[in-house]
C-alpha positions as CSV (number, residue, x, y, z in Angstrom):
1,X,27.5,-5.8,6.3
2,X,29.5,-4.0,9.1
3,X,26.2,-5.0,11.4
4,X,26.8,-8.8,10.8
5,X,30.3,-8.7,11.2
6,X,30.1,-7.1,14.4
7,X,27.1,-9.3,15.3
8,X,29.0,-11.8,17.3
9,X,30.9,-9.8,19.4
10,X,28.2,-7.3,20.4
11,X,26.0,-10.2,21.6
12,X,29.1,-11.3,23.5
13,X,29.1,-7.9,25.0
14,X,25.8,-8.1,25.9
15,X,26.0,-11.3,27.7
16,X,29.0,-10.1,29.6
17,X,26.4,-7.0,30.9
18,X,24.2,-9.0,31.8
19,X,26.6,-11.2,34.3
20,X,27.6,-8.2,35.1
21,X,24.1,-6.9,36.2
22,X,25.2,-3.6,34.1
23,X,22.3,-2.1,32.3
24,X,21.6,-3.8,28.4
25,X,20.1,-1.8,25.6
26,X,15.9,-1.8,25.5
27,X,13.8,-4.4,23.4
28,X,14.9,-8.2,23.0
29,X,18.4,-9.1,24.3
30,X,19.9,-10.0,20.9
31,X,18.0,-7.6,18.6
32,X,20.3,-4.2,18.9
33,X,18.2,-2.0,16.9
34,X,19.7,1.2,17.5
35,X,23.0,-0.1,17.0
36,X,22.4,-1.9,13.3
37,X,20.2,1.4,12.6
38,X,23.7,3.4,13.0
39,X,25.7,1.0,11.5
40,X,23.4,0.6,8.4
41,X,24.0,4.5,7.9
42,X,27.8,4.6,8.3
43,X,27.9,1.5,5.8
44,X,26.0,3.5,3.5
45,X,28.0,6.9,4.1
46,X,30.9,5.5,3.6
47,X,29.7,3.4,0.3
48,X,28.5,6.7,-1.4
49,X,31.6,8.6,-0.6
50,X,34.2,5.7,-2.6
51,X,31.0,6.0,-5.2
52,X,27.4,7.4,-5.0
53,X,26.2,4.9,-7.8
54,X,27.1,1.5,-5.7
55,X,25.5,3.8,-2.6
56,X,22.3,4.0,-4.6
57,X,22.3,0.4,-5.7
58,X,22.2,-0.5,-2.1
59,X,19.3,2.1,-0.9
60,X,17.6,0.6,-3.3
61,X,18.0,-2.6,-2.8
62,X,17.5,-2.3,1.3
63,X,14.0,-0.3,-0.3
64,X,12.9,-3.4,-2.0
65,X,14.0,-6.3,0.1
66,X,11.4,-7.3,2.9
67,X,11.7,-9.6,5.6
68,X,9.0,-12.5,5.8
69,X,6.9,-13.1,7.7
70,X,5.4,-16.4,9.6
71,X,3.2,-18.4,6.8
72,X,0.0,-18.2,8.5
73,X,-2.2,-17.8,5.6
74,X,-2.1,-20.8,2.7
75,X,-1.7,-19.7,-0.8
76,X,-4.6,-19.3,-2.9
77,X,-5.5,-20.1,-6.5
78,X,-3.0,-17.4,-7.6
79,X,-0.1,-18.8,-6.1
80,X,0.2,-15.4,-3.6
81,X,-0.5,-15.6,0.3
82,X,-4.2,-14.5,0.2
83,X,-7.6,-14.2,2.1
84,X,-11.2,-13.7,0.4
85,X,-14.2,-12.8,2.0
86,X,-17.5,-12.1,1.1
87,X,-20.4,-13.5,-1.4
88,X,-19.1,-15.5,-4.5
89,X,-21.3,-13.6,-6.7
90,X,-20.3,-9.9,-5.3
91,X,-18.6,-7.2,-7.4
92,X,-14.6,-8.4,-7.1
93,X,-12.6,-5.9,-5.1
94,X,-8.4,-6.4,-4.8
95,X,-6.9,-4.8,-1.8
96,X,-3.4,-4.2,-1.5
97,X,-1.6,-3.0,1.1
98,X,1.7,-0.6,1.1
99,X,5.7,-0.8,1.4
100,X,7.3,-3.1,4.0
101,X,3.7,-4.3,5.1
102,X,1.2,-7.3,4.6
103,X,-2.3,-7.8,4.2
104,X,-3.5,-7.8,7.9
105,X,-3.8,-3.5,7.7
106,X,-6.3,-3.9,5.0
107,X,-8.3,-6.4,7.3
108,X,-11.0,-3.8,8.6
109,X,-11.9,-2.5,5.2
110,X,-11.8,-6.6,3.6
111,X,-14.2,-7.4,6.3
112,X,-16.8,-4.0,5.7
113,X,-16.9,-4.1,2.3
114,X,-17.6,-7.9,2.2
115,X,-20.5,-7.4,5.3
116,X,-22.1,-5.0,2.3
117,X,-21.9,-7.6,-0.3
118,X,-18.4,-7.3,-2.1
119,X,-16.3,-9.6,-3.1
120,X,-13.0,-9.0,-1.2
121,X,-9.2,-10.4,-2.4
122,X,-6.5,-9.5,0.1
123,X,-3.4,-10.6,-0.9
124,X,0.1,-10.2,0.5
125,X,2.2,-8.6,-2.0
126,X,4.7,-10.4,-4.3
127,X,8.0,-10.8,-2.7
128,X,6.5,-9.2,1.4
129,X,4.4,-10.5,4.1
130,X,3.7,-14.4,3.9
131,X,4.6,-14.8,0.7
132,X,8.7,-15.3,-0.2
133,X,11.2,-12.5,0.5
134,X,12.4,-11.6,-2.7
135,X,13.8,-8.3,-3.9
136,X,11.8,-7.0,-6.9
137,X,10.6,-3.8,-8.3
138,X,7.0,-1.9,-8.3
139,X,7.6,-2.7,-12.0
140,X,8.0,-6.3,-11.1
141,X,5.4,-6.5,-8.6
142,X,2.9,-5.1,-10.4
143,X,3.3,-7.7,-13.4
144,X,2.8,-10.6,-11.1
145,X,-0.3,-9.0,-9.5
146,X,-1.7,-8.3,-13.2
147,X,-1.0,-12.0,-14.6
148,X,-2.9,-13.9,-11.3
149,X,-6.0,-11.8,-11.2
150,X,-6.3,-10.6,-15.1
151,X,-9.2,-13.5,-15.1
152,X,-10.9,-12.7,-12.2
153,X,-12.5,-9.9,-13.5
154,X,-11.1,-7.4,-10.8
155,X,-14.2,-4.1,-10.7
156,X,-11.8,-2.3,-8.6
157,X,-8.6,-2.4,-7.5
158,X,-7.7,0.1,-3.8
159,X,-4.3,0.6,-2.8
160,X,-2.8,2.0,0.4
161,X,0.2,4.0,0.5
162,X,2.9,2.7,-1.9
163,X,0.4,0.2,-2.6
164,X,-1.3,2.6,-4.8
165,X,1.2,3.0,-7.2
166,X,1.7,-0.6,-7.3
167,X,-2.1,-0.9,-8.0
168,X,-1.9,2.1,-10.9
169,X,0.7,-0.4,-12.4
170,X,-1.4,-3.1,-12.4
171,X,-4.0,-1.7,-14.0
172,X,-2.0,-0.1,-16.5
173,X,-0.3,-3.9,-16.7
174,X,-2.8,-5.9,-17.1
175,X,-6.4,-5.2,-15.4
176,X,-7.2,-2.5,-17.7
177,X,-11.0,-2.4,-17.2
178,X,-10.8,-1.9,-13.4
179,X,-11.2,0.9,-11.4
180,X,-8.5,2.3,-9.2
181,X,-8.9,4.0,-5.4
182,X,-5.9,5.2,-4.2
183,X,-5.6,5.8,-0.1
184,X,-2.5,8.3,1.3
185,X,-0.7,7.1,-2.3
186,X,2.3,9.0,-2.9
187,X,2.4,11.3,-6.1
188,X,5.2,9.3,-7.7
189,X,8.0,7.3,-7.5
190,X,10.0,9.6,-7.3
191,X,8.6,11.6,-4.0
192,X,8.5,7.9,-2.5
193,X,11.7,7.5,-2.8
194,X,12.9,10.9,-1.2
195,X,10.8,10.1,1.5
196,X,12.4,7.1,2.0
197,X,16.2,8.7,1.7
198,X,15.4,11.3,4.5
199,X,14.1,8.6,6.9
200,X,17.4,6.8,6.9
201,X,19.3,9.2,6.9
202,X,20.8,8.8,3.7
203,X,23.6,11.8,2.0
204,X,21.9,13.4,-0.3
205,X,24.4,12.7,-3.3
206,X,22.3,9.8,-3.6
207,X,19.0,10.7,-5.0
208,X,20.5,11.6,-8.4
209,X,22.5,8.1,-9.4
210,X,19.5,6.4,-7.5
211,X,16.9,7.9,-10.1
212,X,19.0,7.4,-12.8
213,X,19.2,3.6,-11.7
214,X,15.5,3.5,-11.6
215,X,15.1,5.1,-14.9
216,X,17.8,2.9,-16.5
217,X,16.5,-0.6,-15.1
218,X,12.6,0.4,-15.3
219,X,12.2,2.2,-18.8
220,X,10.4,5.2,-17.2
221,X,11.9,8.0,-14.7
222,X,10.7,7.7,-11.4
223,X,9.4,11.2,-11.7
224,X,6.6,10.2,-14.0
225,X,5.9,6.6,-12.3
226,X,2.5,8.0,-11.2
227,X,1.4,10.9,-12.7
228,X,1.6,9.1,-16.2
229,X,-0.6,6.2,-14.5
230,X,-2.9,8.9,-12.9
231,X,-3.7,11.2,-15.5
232,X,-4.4,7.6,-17.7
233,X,-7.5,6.9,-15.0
234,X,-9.2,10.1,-15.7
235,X,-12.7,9.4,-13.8
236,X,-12.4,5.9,-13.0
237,X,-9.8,7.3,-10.4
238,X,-10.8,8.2,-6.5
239,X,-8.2,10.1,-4.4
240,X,-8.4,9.4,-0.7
241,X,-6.3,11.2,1.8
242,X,-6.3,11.7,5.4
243,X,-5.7,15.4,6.5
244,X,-3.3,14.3,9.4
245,X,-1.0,12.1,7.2
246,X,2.6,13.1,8.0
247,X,4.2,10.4,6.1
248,X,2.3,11.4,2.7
249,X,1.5,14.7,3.0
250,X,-2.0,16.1,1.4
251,X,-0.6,18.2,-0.9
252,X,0.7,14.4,-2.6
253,X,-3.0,13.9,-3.2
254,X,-4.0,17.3,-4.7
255,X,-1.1,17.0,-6.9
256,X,-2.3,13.4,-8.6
257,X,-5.5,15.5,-9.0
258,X,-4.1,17.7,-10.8
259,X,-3.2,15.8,-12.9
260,X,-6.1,13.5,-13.2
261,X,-8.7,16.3,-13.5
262,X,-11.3,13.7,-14.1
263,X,-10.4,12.4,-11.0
264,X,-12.5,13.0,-7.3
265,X,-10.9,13.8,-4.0
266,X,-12.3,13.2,-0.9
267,X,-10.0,14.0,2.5
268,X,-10.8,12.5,5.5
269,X,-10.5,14.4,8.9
270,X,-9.0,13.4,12.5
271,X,-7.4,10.4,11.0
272,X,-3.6,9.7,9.9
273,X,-1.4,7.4,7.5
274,X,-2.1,4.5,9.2
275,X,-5.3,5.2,11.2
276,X,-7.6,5.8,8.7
277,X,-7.6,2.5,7.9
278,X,-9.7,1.4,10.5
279,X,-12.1,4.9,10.2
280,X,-15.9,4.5,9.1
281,X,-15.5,7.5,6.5
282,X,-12.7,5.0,4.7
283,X,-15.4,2.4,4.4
284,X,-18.5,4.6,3.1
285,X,-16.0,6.1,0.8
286,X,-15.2,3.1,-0.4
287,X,-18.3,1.1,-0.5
288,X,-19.9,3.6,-2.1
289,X,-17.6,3.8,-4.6
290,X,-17.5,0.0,-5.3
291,X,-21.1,-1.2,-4.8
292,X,-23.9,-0.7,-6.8
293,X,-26.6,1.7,-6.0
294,X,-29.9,-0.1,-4.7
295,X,-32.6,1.6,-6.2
296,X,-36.2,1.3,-4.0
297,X,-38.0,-1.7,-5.4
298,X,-41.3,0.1,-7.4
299,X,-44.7,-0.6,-5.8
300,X,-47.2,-2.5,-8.0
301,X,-51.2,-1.3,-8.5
302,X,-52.3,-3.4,-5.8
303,X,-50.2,-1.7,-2.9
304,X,-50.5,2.2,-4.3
305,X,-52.7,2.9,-1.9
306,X,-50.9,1.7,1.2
307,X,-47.4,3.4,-0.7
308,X,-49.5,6.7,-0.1
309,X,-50.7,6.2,3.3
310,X,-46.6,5.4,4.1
311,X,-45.6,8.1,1.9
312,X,-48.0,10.5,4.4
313,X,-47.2,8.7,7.7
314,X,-43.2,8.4,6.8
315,X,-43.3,4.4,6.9
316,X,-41.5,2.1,3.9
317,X,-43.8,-0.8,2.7
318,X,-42.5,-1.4,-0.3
């Protein structure tokens, strides 16, 4: 709010520098990203000091409103911004990608896991990236995502980041039978949302009415929006965490573990939040996860003795 109403004049200030030939700030002329980044946290300073709940109410609402994007990508069947790759008749694999992001991150696993025969749905989320700007909740998100692909008989669903507790909710929602692969997930809600108050700067008398909103508006504290969906998985539940990840730390991973005993872990080294997204031990884990093990086909009568001359000389025949 104070941003926009300053708007005007501070382009006029920047014009007048640039007559001026007096330096501007960095990035496009207009944009002022410092500036708004400032302004955002003085307006929401000064809303939590006349009263920490309306402060929460608009964390959360800047948390849950995106900014969309150019519609490259045409809608699909479901009605979401999507792409599908791979062979029609290959296991069906949803990828979603995580807060404030679209479906272009999740490109160089889509493409891998179709090359080894998957069937790939990448869509943007409900609400970011192509599709709509509309604030919603996980919650909200997650019953969308369950309703358009419930018939498509979804084997597995992966998530990235946030995106894995959006994908937990959908198969809690409505693709029950699927299996879930979380990548650098946060624990819960609740740790998501911290995360998010300490990177803009937020006073700290807002976590408490903010969680209490969540609880209140959601039917289920934000402290158990993940471990609850977690521990339901048991085995059908992968854990994948990159050892470098600053944003969600490790010890976020081992935690939903323990939790979901049932549940495997496998950390990936010299990668981070976002890079290990392009990294070849992301795709192996995940392909092996998701496609079916090709047994050797068996050798008949007529071609045992040339399977034991290979099986001597090290050669495959058969």
């Amino acid at each position: 709010m104070l941003f926009e109403l300053a708007y005007p004049g501070l382009c006029a200030w920047a014009v007048m520098r640039r007559i001026a030939g007096r330096p501007v700030p960095a990035g496009p002329m207009f944009a002022f990203r410092a500036i708004r980044g400032r302004m955002r946290r003085y307006e929401l300073s000064a809303l939590a000091a006349l009263n920490p709940r309306w402060g929460a109410w608009l964390a959360l609402h800047r948390f849950e409103r995106m900014v969309p994007k150019c519609a490259e990508t045409p809608a699909g069947s479901s009605g979401l911004a999507e792409r599908r790759f791979g062979p029609m008749d290959g296991p069906k694999v949803l990828l979603l990608h995580g807060w404030n992001a679209r479906s272009d991150m999740m490109l160089p696993l889509a493409l891998e896991l179709a090359a080894r025969g998957a069937r790939v749905i990448v869509p943007d989320l409900p609400g970011e990236g192509r599709n709509p700007a509309q604030p919603m909740s996980f919650d909200a998100k997650a019953r969308i995502l369950a309703a358009q692909y419930r018939s498509e008989a979804i084997q597995t669903v992966v998530g990235h980041s946030a995106g894995g507790l959006i994908a937990a909710l959908a198969v809690e929602t409505g693709l029950h039978r699927a299996r879930l692969i979380t990548i650098c997930a946060p624990y819960s809600m609740e740790t998501l949302l911290q995360a998010y108050l300490f990177r803009i700067g937020a006073p700290e008398t807002l976590e408490t009415p903010l969680m209490s909103h969540i609880a209140r508006r959601d039917g289920r504290d934000a402290a158990r929006m993940g471990p609850e969906l977690y521990a339901a998985m048991g085995a059908r539940l992968l854990v994948i965490h990159a050892r470098r990840d600053w944003q969600v730390r490790l010890s976020e991973a081992e935690a939903i573990c323990a939790v979901a005993p049932a549940a495997s872990l496998q950390v990936l080294e010299n990668c981070n939040h976002h890079t290990i997204m392009a990294d070849p031990g992301l795709f192996d884990a995940v392909a092996t996860a998701v496609l079916p093990v090709k047994t050797p086909r068996p050798c008949d009568t007529s071609t045992a003795r040339v399977c034991r001359r290979a099986a001597i000389t090290g050669a495959q025949p058969c």
